[in-house]
C-alpha atoms as a printed R data frame, in Angstrom:
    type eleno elety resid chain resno       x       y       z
1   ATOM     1    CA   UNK     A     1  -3.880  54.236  39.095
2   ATOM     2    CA   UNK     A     2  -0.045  54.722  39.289
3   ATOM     3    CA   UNK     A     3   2.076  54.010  36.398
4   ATOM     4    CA   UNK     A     4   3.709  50.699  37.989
5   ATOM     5    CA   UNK     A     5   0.050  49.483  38.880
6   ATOM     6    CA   UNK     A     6  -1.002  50.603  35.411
7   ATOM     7    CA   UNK     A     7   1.985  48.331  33.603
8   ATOM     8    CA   UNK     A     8   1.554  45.442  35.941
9   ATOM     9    CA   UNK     A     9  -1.983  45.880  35.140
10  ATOM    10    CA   UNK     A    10  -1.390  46.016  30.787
11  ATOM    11    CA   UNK     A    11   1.218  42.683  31.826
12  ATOM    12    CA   UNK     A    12  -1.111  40.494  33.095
13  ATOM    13    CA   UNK     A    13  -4.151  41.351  30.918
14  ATOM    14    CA   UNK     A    14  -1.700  40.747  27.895
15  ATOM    15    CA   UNK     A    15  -0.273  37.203  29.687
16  ATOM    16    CA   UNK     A    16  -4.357  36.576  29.901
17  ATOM    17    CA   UNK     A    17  -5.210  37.012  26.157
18  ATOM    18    CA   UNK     A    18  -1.927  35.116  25.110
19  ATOM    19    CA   UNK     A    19  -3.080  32.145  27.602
20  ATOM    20    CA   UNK     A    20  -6.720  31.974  26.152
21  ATOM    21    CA   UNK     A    21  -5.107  31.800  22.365
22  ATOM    22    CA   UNK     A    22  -3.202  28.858  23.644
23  ATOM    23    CA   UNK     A    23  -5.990  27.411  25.291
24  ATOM    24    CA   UNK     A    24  -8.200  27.892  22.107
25  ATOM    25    CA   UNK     A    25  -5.272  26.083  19.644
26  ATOM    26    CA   UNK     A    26  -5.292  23.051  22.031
27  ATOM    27    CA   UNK     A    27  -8.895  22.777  21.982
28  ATOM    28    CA   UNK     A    28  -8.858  23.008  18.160
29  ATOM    29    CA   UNK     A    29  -5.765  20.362  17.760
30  ATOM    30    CA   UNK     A    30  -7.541  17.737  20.443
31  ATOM    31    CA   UNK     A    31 -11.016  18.387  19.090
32  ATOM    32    CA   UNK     A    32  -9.941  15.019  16.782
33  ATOM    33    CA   UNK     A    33 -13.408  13.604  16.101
34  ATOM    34    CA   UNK     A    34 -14.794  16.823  14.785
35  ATOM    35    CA   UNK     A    35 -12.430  16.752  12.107
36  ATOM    36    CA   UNK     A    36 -11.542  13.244  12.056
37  ATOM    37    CA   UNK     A    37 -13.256  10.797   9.450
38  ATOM    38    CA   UNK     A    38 -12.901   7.453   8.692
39  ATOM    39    CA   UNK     A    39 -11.795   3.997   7.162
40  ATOM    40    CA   UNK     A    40 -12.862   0.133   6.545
41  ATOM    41    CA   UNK     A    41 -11.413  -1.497   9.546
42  ATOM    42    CA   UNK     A    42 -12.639  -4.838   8.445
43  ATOM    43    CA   UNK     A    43 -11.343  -6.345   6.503
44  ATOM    44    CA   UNK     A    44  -8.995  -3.567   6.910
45  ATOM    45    CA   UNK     A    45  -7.732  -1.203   4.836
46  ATOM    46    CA   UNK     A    46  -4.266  -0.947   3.686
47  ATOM    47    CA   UNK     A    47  -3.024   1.858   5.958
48  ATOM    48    CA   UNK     A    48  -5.383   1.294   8.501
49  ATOM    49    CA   UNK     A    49  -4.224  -2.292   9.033
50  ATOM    50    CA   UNK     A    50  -0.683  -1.059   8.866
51  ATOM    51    CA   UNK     A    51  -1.307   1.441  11.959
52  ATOM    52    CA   UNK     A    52  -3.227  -1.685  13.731
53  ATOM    53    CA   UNK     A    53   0.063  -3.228  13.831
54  ATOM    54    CA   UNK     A    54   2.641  -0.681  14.002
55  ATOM    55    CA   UNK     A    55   1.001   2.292  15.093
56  ATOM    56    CA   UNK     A    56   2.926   1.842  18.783
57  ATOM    57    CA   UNK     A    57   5.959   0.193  17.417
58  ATOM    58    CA   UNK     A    58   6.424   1.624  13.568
59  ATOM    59    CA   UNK     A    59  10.397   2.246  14.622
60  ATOM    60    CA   UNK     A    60  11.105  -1.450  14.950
61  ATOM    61    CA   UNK     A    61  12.982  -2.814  12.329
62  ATOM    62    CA   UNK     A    62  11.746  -5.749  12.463
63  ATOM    63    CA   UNK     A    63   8.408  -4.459  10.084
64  ATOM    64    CA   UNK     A    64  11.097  -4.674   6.888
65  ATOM    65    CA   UNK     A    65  11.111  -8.431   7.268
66  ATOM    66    CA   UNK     A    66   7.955  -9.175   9.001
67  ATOM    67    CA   UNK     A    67   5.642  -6.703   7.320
68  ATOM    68    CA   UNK     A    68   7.267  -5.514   3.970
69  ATOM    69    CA   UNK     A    69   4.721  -3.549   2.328
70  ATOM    70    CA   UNK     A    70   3.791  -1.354   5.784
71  ATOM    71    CA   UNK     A    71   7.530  -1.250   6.029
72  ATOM    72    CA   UNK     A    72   7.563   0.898   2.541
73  ATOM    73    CA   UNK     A    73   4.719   2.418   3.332
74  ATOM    74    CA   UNK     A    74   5.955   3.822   7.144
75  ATOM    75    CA   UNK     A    75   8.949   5.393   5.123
76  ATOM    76    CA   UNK     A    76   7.365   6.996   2.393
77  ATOM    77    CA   UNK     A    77   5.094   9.184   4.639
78  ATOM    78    CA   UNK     A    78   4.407   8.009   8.368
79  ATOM    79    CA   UNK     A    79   1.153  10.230   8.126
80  ATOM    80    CA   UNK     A    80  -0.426   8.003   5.875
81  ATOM    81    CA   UNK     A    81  -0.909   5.444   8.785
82  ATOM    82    CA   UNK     A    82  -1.108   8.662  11.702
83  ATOM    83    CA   UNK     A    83  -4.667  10.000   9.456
84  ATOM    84    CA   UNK     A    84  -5.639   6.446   8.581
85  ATOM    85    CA   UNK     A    85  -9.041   8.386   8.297
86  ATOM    86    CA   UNK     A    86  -8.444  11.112   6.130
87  ATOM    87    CA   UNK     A    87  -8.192   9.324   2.883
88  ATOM    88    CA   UNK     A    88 -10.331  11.221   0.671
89  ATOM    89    CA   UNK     A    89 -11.167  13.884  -1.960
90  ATOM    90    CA   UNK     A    90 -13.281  16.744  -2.557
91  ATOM    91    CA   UNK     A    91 -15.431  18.187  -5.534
92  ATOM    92    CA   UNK     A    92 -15.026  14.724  -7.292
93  ATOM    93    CA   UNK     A    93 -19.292  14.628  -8.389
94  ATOM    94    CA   UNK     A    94 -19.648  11.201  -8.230
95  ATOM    95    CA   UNK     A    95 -17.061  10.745 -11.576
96  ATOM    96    CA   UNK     A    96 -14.625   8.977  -9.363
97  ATOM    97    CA   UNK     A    97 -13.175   6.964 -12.945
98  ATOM    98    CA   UNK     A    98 -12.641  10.538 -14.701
99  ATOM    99    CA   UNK     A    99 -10.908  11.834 -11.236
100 ATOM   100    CA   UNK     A   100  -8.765   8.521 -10.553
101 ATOM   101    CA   UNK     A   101  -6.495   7.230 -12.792
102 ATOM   102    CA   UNK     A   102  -5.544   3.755 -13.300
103 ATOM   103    CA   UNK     A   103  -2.341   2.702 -10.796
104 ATOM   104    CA   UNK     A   104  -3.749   5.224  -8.539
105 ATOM   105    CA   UNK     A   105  -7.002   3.620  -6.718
106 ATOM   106    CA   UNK     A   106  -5.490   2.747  -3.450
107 ATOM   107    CA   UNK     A   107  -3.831   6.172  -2.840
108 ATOM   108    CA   UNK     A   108  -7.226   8.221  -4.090
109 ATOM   109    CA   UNK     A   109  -5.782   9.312  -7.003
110 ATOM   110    CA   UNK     A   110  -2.959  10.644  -5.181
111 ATOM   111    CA   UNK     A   111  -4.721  13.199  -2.678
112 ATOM   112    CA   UNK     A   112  -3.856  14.819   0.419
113 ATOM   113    CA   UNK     A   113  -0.660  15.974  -1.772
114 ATOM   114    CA   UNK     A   114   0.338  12.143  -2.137
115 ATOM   115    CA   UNK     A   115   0.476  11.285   1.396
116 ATOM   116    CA   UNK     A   116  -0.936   7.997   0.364
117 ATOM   117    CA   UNK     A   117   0.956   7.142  -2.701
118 ATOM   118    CA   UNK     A   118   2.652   4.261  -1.133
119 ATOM   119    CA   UNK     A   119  -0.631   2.692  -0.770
120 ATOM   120    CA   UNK     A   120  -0.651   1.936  -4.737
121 ATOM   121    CA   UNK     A   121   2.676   0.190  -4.142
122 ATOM   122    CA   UNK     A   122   2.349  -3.293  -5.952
123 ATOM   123    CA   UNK     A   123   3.717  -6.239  -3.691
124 ATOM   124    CA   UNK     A   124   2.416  -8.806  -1.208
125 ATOM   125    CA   UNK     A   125   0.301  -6.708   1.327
126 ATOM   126    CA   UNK     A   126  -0.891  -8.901   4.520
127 ATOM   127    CA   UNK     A   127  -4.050 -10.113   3.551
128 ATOM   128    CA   UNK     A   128  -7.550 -10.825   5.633
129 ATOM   129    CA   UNK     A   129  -9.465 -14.107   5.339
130 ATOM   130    CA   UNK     A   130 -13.195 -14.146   4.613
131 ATOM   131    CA   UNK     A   131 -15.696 -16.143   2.575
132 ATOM   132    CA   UNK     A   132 -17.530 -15.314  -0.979
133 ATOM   133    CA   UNK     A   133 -20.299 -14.024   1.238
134 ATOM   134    CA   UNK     A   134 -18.739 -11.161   3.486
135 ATOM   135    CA   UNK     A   135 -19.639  -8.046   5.213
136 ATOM   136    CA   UNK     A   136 -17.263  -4.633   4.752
137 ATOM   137    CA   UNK     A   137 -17.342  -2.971   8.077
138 ATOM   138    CA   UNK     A   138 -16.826   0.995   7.918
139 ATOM   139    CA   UNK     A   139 -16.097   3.033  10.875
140 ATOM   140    CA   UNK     A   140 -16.962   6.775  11.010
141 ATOM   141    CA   UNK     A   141 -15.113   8.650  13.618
142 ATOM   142    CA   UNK     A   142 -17.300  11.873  12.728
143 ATOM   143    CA   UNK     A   143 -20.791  10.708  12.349
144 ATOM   144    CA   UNK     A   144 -20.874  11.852   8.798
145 ATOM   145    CA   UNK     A   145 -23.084   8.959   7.323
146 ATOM   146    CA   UNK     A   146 -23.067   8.311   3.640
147 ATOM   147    CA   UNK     A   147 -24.969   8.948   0.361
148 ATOM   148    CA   UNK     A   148 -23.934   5.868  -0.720
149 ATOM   149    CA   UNK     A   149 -21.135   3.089  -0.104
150 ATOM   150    CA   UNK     A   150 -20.006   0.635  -2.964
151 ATOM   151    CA   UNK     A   151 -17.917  -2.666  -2.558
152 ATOM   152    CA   UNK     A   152 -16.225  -3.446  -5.575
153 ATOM   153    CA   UNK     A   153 -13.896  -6.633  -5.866
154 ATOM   154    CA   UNK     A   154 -11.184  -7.677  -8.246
155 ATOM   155    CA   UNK     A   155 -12.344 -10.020 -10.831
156 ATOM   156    CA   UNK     A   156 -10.515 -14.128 -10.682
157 ATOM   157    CA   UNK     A   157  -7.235 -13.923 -12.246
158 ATOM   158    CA   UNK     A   158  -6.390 -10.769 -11.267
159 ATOM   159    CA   UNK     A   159  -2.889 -10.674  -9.951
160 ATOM   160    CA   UNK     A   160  -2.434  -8.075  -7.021
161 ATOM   161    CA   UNK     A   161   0.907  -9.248  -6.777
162 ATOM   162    CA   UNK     A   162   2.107  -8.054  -9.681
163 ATOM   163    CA   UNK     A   163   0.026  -5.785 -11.448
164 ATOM   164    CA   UNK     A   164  -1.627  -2.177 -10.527
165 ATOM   165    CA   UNK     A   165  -5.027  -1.779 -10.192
166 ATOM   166    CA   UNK     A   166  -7.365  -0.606 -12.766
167 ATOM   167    CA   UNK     A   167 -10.938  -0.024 -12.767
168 ATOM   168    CA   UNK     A   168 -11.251  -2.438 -15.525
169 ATOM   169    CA   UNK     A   169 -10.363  -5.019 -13.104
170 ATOM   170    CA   UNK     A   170 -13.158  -4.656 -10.956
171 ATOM   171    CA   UNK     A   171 -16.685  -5.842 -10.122
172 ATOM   172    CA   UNK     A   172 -19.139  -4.482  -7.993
173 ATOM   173    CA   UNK     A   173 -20.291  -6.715  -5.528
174 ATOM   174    CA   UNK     A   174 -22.534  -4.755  -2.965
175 ATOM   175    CA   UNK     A   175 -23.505  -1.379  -2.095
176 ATOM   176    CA   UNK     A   176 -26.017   0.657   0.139
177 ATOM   177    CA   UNK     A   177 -27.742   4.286  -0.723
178 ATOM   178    CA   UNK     A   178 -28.865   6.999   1.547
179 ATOM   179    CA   UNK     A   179 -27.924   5.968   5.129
180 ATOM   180    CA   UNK     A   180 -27.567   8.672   7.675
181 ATOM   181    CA   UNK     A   181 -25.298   8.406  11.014
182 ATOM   182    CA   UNK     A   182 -28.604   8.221  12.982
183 ATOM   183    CA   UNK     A   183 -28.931   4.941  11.768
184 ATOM   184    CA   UNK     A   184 -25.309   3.302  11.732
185 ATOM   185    CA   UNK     A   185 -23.913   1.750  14.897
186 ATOM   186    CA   UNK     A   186 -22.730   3.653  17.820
187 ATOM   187    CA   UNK     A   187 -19.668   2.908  18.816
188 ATOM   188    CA   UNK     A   188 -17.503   4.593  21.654
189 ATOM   189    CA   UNK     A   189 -16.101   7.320  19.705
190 ATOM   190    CA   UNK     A   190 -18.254   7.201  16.206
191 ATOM   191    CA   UNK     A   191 -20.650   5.135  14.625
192 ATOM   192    CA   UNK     A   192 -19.469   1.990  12.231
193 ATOM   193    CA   UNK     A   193 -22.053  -0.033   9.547
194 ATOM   194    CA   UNK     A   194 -21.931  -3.392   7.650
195 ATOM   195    CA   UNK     A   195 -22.420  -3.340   4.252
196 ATOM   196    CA   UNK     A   196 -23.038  -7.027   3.116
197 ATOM   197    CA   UNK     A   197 -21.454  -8.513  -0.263
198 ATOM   198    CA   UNK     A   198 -21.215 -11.330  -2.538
199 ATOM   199    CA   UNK     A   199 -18.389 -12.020  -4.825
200 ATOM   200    CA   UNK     A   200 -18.698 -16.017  -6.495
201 ATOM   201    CA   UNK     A   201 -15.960 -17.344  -8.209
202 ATOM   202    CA   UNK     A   202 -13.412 -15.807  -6.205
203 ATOM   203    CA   UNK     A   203 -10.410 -17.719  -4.690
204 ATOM   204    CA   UNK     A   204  -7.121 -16.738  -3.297
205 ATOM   205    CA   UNK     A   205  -5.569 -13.682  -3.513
206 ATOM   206    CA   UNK     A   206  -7.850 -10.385  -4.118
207 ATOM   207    CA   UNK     A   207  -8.651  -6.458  -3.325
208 ATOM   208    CA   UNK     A   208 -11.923  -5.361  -1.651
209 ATOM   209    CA   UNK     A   209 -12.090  -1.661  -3.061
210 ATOM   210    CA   UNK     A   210 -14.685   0.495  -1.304
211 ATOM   211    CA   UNK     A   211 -15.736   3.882  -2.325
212 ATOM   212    CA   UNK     A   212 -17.972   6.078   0.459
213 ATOM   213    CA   UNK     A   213 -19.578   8.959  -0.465
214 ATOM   214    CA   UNK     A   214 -19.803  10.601   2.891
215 ATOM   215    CA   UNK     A   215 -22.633  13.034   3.131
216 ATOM   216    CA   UNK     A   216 -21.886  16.083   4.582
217 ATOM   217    CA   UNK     A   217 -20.238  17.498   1.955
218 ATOM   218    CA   UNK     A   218 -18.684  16.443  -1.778
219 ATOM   219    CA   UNK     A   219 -16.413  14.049  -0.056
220 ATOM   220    CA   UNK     A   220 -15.478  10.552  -1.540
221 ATOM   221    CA   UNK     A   221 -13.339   8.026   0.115
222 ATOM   222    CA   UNK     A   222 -11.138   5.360  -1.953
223 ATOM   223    CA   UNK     A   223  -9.890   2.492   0.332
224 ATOM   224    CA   UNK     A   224  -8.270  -0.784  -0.480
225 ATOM   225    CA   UNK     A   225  -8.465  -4.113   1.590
226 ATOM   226    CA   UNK     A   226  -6.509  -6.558   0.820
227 ATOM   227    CA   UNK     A   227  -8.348 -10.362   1.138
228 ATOM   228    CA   UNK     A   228  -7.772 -14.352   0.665
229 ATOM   229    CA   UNK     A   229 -10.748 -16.246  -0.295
230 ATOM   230    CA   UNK     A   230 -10.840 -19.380   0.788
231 ATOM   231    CA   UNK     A   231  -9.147 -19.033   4.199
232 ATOM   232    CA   UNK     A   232  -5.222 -19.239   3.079
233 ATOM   233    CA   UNK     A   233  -2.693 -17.907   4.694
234 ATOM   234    CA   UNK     A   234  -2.851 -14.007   5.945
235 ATOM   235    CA   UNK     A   235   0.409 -13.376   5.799
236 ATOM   236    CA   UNK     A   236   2.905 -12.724   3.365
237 ATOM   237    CA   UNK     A   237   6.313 -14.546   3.116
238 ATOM   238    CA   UNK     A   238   8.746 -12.982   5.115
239 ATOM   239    CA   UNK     A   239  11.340 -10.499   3.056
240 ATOM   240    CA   UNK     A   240  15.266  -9.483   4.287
241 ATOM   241    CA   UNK     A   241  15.375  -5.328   4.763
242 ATOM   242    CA   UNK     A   242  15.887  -3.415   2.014
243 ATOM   243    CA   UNK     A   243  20.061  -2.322   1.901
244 ATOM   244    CA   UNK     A   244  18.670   1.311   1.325
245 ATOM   245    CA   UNK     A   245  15.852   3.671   1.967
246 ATOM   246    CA   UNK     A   246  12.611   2.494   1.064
247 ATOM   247    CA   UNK     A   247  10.900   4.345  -1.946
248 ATOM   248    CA   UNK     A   248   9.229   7.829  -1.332
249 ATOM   249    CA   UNK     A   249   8.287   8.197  -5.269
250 ATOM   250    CA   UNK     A   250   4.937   8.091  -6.498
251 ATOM   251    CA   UNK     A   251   3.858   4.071  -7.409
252 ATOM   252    CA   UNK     A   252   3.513   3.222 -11.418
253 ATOM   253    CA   UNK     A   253   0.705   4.390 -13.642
254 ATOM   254    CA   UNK     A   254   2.581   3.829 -16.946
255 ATOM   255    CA   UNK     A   255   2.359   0.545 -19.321
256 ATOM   256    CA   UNK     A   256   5.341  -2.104 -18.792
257 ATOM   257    CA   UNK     A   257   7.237  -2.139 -21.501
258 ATOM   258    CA   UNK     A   258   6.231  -4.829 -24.199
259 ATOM   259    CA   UNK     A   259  10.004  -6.142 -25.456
260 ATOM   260    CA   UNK     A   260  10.805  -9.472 -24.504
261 ATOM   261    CA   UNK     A   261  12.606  -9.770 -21.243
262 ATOM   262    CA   UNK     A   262  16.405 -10.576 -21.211
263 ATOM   263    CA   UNK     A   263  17.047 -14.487 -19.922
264 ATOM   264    CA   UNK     A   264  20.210 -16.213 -18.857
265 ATOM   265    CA   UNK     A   265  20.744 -19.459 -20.625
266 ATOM   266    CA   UNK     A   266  20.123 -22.685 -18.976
267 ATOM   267    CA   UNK     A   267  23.316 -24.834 -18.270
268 ATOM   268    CA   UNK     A   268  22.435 -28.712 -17.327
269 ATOM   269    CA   UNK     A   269  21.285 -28.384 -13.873
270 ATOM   270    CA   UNK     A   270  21.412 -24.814 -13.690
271 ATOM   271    CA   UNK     A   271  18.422 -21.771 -13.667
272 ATOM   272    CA   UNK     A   272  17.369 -18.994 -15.420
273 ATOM   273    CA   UNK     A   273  16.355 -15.610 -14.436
274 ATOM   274    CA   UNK     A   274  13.894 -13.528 -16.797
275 ATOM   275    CA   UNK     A   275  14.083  -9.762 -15.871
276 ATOM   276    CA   UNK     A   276  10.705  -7.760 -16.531
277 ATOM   277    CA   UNK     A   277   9.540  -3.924 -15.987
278 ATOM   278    CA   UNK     A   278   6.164  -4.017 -14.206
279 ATOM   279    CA   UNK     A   279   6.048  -0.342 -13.805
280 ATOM   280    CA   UNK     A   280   7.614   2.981 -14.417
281 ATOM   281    CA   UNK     A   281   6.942   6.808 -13.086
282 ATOM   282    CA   UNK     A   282   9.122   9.944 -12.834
283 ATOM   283    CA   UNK     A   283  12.059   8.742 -10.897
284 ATOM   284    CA   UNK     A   284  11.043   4.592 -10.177
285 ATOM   285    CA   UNK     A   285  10.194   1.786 -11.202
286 ATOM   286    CA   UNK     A   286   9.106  -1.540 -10.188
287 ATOM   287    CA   UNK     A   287  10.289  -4.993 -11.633
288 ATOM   288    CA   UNK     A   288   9.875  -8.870 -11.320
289 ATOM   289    CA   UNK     A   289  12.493 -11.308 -12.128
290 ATOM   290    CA   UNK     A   290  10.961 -14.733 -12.245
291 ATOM   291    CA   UNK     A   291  13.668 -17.949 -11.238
292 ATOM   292    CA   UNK     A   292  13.204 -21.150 -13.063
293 ATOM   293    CA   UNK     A   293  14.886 -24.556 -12.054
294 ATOM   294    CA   UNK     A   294  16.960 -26.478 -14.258
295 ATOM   295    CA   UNK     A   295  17.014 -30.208 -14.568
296 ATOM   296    CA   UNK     A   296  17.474 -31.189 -11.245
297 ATOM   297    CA   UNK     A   297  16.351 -30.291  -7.575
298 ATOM   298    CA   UNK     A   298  18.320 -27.264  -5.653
299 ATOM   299    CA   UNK     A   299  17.691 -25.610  -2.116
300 ATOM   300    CA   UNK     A   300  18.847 -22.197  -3.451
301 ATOM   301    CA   UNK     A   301  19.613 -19.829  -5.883
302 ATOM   302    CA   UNK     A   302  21.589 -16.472  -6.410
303 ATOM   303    CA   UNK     A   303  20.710 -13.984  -9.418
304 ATOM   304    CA   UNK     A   304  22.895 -10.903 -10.247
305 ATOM   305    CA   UNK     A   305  23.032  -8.326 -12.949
306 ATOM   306    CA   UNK     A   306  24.731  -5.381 -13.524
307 ATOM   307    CA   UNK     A   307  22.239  -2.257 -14.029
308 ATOM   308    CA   UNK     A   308  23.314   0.052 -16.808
309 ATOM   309    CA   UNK     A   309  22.015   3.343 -16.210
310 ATOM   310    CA   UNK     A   310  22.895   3.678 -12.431
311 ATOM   311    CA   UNK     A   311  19.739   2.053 -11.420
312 ATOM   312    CA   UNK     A   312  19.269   2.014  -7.694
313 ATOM   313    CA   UNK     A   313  17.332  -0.926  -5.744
314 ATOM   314    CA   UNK     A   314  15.315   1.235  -3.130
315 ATOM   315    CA   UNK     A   315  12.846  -2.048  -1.689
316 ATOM   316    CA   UNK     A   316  12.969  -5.810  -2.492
317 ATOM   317    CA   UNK     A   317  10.706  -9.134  -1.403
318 ATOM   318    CA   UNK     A   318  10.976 -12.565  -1.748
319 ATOM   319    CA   UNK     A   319  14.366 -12.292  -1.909
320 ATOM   320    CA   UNK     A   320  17.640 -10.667  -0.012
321 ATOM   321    CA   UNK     A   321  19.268  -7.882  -2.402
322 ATOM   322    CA   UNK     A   322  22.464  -6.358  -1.746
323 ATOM   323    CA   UNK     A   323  24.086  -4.017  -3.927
324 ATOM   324    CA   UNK     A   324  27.773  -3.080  -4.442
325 ATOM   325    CA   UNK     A   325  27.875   0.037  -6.564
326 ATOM   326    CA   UNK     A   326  26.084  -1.377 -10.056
327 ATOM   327    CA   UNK     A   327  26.174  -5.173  -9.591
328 ATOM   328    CA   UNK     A   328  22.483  -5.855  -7.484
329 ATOM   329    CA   UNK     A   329  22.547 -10.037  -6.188
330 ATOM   330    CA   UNK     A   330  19.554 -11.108  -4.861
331 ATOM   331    CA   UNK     A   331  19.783 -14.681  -3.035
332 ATOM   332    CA   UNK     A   332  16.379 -16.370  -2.759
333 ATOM   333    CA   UNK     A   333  14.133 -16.290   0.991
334 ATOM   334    CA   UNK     A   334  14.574 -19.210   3.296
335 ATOM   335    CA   UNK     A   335  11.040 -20.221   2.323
336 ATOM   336    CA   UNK     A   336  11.660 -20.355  -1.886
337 ATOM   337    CA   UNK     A   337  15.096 -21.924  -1.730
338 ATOM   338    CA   UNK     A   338  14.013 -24.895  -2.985
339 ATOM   339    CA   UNK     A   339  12.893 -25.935  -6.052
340 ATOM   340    CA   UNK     A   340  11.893 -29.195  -7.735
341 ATOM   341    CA   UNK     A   341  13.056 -29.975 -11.361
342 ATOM   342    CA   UNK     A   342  11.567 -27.105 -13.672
343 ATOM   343    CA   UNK     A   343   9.695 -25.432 -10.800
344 ATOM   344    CA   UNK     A   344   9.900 -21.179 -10.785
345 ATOM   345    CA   UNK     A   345   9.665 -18.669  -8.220
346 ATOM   346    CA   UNK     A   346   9.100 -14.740  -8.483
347 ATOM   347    CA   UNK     A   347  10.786 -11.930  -6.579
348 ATOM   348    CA   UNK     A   348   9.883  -8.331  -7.134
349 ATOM   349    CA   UNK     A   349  11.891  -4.547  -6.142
350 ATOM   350    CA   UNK     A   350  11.115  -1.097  -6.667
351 ATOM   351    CA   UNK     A   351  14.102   0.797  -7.661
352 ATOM   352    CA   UNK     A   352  14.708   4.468  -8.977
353 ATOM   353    CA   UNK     A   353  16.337   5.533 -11.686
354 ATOM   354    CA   UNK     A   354  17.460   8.978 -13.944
355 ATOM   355    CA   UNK     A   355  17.931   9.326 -17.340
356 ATOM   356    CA   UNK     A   356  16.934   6.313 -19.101
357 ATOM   357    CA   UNK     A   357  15.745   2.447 -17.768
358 ATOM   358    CA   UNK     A   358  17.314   0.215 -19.527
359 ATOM   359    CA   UNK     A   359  17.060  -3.691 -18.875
360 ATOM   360    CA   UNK     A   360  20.257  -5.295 -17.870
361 ATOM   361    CA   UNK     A   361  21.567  -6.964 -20.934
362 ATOM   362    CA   UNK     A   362  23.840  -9.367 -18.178
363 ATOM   363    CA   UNK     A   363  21.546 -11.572 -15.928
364 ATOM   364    CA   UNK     A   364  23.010 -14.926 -14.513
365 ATOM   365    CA   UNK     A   365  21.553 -17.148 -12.110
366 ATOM   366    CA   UNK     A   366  23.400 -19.820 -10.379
367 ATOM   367    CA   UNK     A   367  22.305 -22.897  -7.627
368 ATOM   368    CA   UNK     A   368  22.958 -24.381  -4.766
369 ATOM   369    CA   UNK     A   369  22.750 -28.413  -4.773
């Protein structure tokens, strides 16, 4: 063979190899349900329910008002909604209380590098309605089957608006054992199963945590569902946007601080505002400040304070913050305007901070007639 025939020859044979690499590295990255996994889908989980709604439309703004808590969560790491299924972690031996710490149930004790932290964010996540008696439904992309699944709810007068969850503060209400693929439900592109549950004494607002041990290998999956017993209302009041970028930091896992919140006195007619850290971690925080009527009827209300530490508002609900350098106003929701004689509402933010946290010392709260 000539020398030109020979290097044509080498050309193409390399242009071959290079094409079946390429070829291989798409089959690998479309080959999704042999490396895929899986989720509760009803009621659904947090991030799962969050890509059921957004998942073709998680640019629109409109998510900030109408869907607060996916909003935060779609800025802090789109790829926690993207791998909806891939919420799990290895090696844990069954000790999931020793490997998860309180604060940190929803995001699996911060795995996948804390691609799921957000999902620990406390706040007013949409909820799904279902009865005492329910059924978790778990769908498993891969066909991996389980060792075991356990349904654990949140015991009555828990307050997942407000507080982190702890082990402490739940029950276990149902569980399977062994159960292999071969006997779940087929579905089109995996297999799903029911796992049935009873939780009396349960109204209103509440968390469905689910742990499955899947059984191919040491793999445990920590999922949170957010429920109303009772058949109230599945969605959560509707929020202004946030005046800057939602949080990215990891959600709260130490104790609120135990000093008596600052209040603004209470002028005939007026309100007060009562200021309280819910939760602090390197770099944010979360707070409540809780409004309370005067002496007579108003339709609305205005707090502001000036934070001392350079304290940044990064999220807000149940109520529209703006911020102009340190003073942060927050002017109440079109739905908690109003409020009888002596009647409070709540709003909450997550904020960072540097240095130290201090309360602000300068809360005022004034109506509208």
């Amino acid at each position: 063979m000539s020398t030109p025939y020979r290097r044509r020859a080498l050309v193409a044979a390399a242009l071959l190899s290079v094409g079946a690499v390429v070829a291989a590295l798409l089959n690998l990255t479309l080959a999704g349900p042999a490396s895929a996994h899986g989720s509760v889908v009803d009621p659904a989980s947090r991030n799962y329910s969050c890509w059921q709604r957004w998942g073709s439309d998680f640019q629109n703004p409109a998510m900030a008002t109408q869907d607060p808590m996916c909003w935060q969560a779609w800025q802090a790491d789109p790829n926690a909604m993207w791998n909806w299924n891939g919420l799990f972690r290895e090696g844990v031996a069954g000790n999931h209380q020793a490997a998860i710490p309180d604060g940190q149930l929803c995001s699996g004790g911060r795995t996948q590098s804390g691609r799921y932290n957000a999902l620990d964010t406390v706040g007013a996540w949409k909820t799904t309605s279902i009865s005492n008696n329910f059924r978790i439904k778990l769908f498993d992309q891969a066909s991996h089957g389980a060792d075991y699944i356990r349904v654990y709810v949140t015991k009555q007068g828990f307050n997942a608006l407000t507080s982190p969850l702890r082990w402490s503060d739940l029950e276990l209400v149902g569980q399977i054992g062994n159960t292999p693929a071969s006997q779940w439900t087929q579905e089109t592109s995996g297999v799903s199963i029911q796992v049935p549950a009873n939780a009396p004494g349960r109204s209103g607002r509440h968390i469905v945590y689910t742990i499955w041990q899947a059984s191919h290998l040491d793999q445990s999956y920590y999922l949170c569902s957010d429920v109303d017993f009772g058949g109230g209302s599945t969605t959560p009041p509707t929020t202004t946007p946030p005046t800057s970028t939602p949080p990215t930091s990891t959600p709260p896992t130490s104790t609120p601080p135990t000093s008596t919140p600052p209040t603004t006195p209470n002028p005939a007619g007026g309100c007060t505002a009562t200021y309280k850290i819910t939760g602090q971690w390197g770099g944010g925080f979360q707070a409540d400040v809780q409004v309370t009527n005067g002496g007579s009827p108003i339709r609305g209300w205005s707090v502001s304070w000036t934070f001392p530490n350079g304290q940044q508002v990064t999220s807000a609900w149940n109520a529209t913050v703006s911020t102009s350098g340190t003073l942060v106003t927050a002017r109440n929701a079109a739905y908690n305007g109003s409020l009888g004689a002596g009647a409070s509402t709540t709003f909450g933010f997550t904020g960072s901070w540097s240095g130290s946290n201090a309360v602000p010392g300068n809360i005022s709260c004034t109506t509208s007639a």
